[in-house]
Each structure stands twice: as structure tokens, then as C-alpha cells.
C-alpha positions in Angstrom: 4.4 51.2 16.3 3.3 48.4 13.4 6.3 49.2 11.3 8.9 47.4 14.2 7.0 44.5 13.3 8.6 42.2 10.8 6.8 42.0 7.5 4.6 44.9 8.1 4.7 47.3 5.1 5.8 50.9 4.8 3.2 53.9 5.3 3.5 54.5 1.3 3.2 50.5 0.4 0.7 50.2 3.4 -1.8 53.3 1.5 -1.1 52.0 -1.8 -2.5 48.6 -1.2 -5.5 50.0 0.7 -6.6 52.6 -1.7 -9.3 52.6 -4.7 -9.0 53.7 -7.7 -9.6 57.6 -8.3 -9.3 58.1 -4.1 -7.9 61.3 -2.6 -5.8 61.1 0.9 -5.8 64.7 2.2 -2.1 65.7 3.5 -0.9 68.4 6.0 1.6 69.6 4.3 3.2 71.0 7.1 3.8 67.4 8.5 5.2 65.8 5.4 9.0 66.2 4.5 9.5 66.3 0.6 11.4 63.2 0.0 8.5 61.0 2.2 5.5 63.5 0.6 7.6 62.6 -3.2 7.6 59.1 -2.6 4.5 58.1 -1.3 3.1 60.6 -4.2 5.2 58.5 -6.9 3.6 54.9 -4.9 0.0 56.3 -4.8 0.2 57.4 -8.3 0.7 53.5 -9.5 -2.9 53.2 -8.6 -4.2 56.8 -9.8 -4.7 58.0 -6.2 -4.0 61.5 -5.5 -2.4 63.1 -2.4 -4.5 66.5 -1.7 -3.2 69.3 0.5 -5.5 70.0 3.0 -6.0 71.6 6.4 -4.7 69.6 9.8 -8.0 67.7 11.0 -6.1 67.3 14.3 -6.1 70.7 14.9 -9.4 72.0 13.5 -10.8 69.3 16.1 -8.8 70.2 18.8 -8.8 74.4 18.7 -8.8 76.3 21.8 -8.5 73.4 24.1 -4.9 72.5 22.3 -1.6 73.4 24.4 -0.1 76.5 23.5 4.0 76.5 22.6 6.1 76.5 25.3 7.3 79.7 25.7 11.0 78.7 27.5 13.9 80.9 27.9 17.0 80.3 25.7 20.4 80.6 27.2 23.8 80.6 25.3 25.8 77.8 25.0 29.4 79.3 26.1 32.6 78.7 23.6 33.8 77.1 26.1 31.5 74.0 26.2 30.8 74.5 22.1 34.8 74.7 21.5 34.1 76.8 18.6 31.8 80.5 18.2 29.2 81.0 15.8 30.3 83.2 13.4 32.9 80.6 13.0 30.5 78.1 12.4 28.9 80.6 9.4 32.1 80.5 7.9 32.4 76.9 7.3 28.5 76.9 6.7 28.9 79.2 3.9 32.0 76.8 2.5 28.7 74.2 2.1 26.5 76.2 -0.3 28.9 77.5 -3.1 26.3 77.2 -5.8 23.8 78.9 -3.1 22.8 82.3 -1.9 21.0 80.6 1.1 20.4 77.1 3.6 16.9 77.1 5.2 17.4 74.9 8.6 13.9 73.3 9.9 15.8 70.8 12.2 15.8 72.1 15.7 19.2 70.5 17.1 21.3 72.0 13.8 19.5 75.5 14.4 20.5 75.1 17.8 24.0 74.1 17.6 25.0 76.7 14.7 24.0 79.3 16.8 25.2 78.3 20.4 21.7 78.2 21.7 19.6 75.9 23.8 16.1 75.9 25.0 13.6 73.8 27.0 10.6 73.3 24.7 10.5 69.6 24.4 11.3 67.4 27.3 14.8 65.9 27.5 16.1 68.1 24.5 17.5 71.3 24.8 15.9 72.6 21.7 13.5 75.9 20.9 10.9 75.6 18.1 12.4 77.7 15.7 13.2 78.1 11.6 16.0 79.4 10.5 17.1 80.6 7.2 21.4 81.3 6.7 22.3 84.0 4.2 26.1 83.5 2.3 27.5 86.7 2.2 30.3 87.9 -0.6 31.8 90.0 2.1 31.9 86.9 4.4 29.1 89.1 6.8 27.1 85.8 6.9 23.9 86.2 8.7 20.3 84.3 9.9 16.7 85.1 10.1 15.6 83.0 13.0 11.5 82.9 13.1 10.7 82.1 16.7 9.0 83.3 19.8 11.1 86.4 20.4 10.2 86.0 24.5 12.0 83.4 25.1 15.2 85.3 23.7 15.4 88.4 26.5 18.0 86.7 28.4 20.2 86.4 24.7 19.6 89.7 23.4 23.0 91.4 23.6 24.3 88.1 22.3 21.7 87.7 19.0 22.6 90.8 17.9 26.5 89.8 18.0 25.8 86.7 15.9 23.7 88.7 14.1 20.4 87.5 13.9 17.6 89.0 12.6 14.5 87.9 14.5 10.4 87.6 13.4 8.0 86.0 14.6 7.6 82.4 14.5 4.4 81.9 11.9 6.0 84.7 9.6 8.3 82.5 7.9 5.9 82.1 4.8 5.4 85.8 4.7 9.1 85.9 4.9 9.9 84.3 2.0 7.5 85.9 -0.1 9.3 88.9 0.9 12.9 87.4 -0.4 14.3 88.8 -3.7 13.1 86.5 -6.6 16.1 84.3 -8.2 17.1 83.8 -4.9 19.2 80.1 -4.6 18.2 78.5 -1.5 19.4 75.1 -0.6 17.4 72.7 1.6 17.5 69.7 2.7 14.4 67.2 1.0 14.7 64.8 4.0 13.8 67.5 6.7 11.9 70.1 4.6 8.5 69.7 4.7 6.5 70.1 1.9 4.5 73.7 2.7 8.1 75.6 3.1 9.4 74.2 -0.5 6.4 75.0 -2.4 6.6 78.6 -0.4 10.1 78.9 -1.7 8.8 78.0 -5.0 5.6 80.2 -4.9 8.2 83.2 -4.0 10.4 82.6 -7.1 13.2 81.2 -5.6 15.7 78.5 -7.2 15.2 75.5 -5.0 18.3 73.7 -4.7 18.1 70.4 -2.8 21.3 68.7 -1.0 21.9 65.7 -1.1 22.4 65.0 2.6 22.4 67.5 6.0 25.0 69.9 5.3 24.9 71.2 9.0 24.8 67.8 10.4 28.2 67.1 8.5 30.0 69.8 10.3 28.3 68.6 13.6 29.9 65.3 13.3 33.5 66.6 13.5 34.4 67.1 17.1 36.8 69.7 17.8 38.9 68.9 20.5 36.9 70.7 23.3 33.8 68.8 22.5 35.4 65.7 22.2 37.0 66.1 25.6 33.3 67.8 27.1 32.4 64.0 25.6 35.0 62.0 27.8 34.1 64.0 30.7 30.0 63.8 30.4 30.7 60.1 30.5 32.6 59.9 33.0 30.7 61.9 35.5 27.7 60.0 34.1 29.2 57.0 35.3 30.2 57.9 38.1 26.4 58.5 39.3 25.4 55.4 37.5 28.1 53.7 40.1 26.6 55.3 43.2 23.5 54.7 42.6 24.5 50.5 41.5 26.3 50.5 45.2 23.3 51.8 46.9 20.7 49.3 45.1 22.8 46.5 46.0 23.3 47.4 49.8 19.4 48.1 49.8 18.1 45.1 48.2 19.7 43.1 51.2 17.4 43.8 53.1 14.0 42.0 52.6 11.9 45.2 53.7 13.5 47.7 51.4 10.3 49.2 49.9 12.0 50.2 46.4 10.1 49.6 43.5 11.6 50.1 39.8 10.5 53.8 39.7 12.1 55.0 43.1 14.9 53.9 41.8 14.9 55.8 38.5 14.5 58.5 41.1 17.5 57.7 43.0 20.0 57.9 39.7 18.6 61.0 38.6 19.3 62.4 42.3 23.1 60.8 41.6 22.9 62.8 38.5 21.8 65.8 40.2 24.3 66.0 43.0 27.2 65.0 41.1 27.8 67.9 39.4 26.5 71.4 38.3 27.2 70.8 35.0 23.6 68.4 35.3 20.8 70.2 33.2 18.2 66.8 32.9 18.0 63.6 31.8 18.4 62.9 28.1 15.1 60.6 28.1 13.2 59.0 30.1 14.7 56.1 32.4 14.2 52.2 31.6 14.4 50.8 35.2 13.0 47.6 34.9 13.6 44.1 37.1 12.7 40.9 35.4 10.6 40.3 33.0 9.9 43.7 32.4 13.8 44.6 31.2 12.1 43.1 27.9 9.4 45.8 27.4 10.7 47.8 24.4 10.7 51.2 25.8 9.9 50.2 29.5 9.0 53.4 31.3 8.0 52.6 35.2 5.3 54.5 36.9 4.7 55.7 40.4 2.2 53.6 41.7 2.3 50.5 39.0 6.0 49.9 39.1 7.0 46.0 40.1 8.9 45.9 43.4 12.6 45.4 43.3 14.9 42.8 43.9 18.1 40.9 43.7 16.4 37.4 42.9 16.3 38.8 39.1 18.1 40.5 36.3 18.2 44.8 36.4 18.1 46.7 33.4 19.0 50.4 33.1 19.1 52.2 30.7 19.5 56.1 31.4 20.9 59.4 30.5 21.7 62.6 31.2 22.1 66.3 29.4 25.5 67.9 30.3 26.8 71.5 29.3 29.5 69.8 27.8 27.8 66.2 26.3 25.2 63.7 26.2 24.8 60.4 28.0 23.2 56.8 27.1 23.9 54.5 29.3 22.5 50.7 29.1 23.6 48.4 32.2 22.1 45.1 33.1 23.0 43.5 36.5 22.6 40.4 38.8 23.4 41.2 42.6 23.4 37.8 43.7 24.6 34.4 42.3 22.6 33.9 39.0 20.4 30.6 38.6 22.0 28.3 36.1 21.2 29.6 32.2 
């Protein structure tokens, strides 16, 4: 949280400047991606301090008693809502590695979007913990190794094999690419890559190629005309429930005895949300309903029990969103229902 603060240093420049001379800072190598793990290697090396790769502390500490992975279905995305299928997508994948044989993906919305899939492992996101490595194919038969939990793909099985998918087991991916042909090109992307899976690559004789930028994330960002209409739409159902729920507030908070604190009424959009449509899956993050003072609280979030009463003496802030089949919501509106004091 220090590094919103003005002046406060980067992790890198904060290290350096707190290190010794011959010191060695243990790294997880799992958690670093290789540009951040390269340059706070570079930074450290100024003052001969090494970065060692070591085991995760955390989760030494933690063993048994730490959460197991979700283990959530994933459902298909229908062409209908995606506007285009996913062999399509391989197509114009493949166009993005022409000096490659191979893309390893680690980031969960572009493995989730290339293939039409969505999940429920991390709240608000429809994402599934996954890797994925793309294979570019002469004969255009582009195909994926997806390393996940192959549970929570029984409701997708007729259609994994259609994309065609080849699925292991979630921890196999090193094992994996031990297994891969040597001289291998595989592109990845140094910004999202962590460090483990690059030096496996390497370890496995494989010709790391690094992109300059997301390569998947550039395709994502050109709407074809189905999601750019699924875009309109989202918003204007989302508004729609963000209007009810405005109209109710404002008739409630008239009268003195009202009850409604800040959470109840992130309650009360979300029920707008629900009931407006089918098309509703979940918010897109948590909601900011805050009156007064605390509409200034970076990242507000009320709770049931603590939240401040409501009002229409005061400004109201929300700031809310939902998850649609066919888009994605964020919406910030900040309201008086009654003549403002002077400024």
C-alpha cells in the first residue's frame, strides 16, 4: 500500500537502499515475473547483493492449514456473446509468433478469452487457475496444452476436445516442458512470466523468445462488432439497475426512520442487478457505498454491522459493477438528494 504514497520508493530502490554489502534476499521464484525479478537483480547488483531462489516461507509456514484451490466448474462462453470461436482466435494467434513454434500464456483472463472459457476461482472474475502453452501449426491444426484441474472441465468436455485441447494436470507444467522437443521456440511474455517457468524453458533446451508486449492482449483489444454491441448493452442494463436502485434511495431516505445503512444499500443494487436481467453472473468487485466522509476512503468497502447510517444531509458515492455474458461494468456515481449546502 506504501507505494500510493508520494515519494515512497519502488520495491527494487526500496531493497537496494536497505541492504548490506554481500547480503542474500531469498526469492520465490514462482512469484516474481522476469522483467521485475531482472530489474531488481540489475538494482541489487549495484550494491553486490544477490537475489537467491528459494522455497515460499509462506507456504512452508502455512502447510495443511492453507486453503486448497478452488475447484469451480468452467462453462463455455457461447460465439454468441464472444462474437468470434476459438479456432478463429488460433488463427490470428498463430499470425503473432512467426519467428515461433510456441506462446506460453500464464495470464488467466487471455487463457480464458482465447479459449471461450470462464470459471469462478477468484471472486468477481470469471477466471480458472490455469497455464496454457499454444502450439503454431504448419498445417494451420493449431492446438493448446492447458495444465489445470481437469474436474472442473466435465461440464466442457465435448467442447475441449473440439478446440482441441490437450489437458494435464495443473502442477505438471514443469514436467511438461521437460518433455517438449529441444530447439523448441517459445515466446513469452517477460512482464507476466514468472521467473521458475523461463528458467524451466531454458533448463528443457528451448529457444526463449521474449515479446515485447502481450500478444493476446493485442487481439483482445479489438472488438469485433458483437462484443462491442454485448458492451453497449452490459451498460445499459447496468444502468438501468444503478437508476432503480438511485429512485429507491432517494424515496427512502425521506423518511427519518429508514434504517439503511451504506451496506444495505450495496445490497439493494446488487438485487437491481440481479432481477434485471439473466444475463447477471456477479458483481465485478466489491461495492464502494459510502455517505460522507467516507466516499474518501480509497477503496471504501462497508460492512454489515460497522457501516455509517444513510442519509440525504450528505454526498453518496458509488461506485459498483457487474459481470455480464456479454460485458463488464464500472460504474462511479456521486449524488446529493437534497439542496446542497453552499461549497
Amino acid at each position: 500500500m506504501m507505494k500510493m504514497e508520494a515519494g515512497v520508493k519502488q520495491f527494487g530502490a526500496w531493497l537496494k537502499d536497505k541492504m548490506a554489502k554481500g547480503n542474500k534476499v531469498g526469492v520465490d521464484e514462482a512469484q516474481f515475473e522476469l522483467n521485475r525479478f531482472n530489474k531488481t537483480k540489475d538494482l541489487l547488483s549495484e550494491v553486490e547483493v544477490e537475489l537467491v531462489a528459494g522455497d515460499n516461507l509462506v507456504d512452508l509456514v502455512w502447510s495443511a492449514e492453507r486453503p486448497s484451490i478452488p475447484a469451480e466448474k468452467v462453462w463455455h462462453l457461447e460465439d454468441k456473446y464472444s462474437g468470434q470461436p476459438t479456432l478463429s482466435k488460433y488463427d490470428d494467434l498463430a499470425k503473432e509468433i512467426p519467428d515461433s513454434d510456441a506462446l506460453l500464456i500464464t495470464t488467466l483472463d487471455d487463457i480464458a478469452w482465447l479459449l471461450n472459457l470462464r470459471g469462478n476461482d477468484i471472486s468477481y472474475n470469471p477466471l480458472f487457475f490455469s497455464y496454457l502453452l499454444f502450439h503454431k501449426k504448419a498445417n494451420g491444426e493449431h492446438c493448446v496444452d492447458l495444465f489445470i484441474d481437469a474436474t472442473k472441465l466435465e461440464n466442457v468436455a465435448d467442447y475441449i476436445k473440439s478446440i482441441r485441447v490437450n489437458v494435464h494436470s495443473y502442477d505438471s507444467i514443469k514436467t511438461f516442458i521437460a518433455s517438449v522437443e529441444k530447439g523448441t521456440k517459445v515466446t513469452v511474455d517477460p512482464a507476466n512470466c514468472n521467473v521458475m517457468l523461463n528458467n524451466a524453458l531454458k533448463e528443457a533446451g528451448l529457444e526463449v523468445k521474449c515479446s515485447g508486449t502481450n500478444l493476446v492482449e493485442h487481439l483482445k483489444a479489438r472488438k469485433n462488432p458483437i462484443m462491442q454491441e454485448g458492451m453497449k448493452q452490459a451498460n445499459i442494463r447496468d444502468c438501468a439497475a444503478i437508476m432503480k436502485y438511485m429512485s429507491w434511495l432517494e424515496e427512502q431516505l425521506k423518511n427519518p426512520d429508514h434504517g439503511i445503512d451504506e451496506f444495505d444499500g450495496s445490497m439493494k443494487v446488487l438485487e437491481y442487478r440481479k432481477n434485471g436481467s439473466d444475463m447477471f453472473l456477479q458483481p465485478s468487485f466489491c461495492s464502494i457505498s459510502s455517505i460522507g466522509s467516507n466516499g474518501a476512503v480509497i477503496h471504501y468497502s462497508p460492512q454489515k454491522g460497522t457501516a455509517k447510517a444513510m442519509n440525504n444531509k450528505e454526498v453518496y458515492l458509488l461506485d459498483s459493477g457487474g459481470q455480464y455474458l456479454d460485458g463488464t461494468t464500472d460504474i462511479t456515481r456521486t449524488v446529493h438528494f437534497t439542496e446542497a449546502t453552499d461549497f
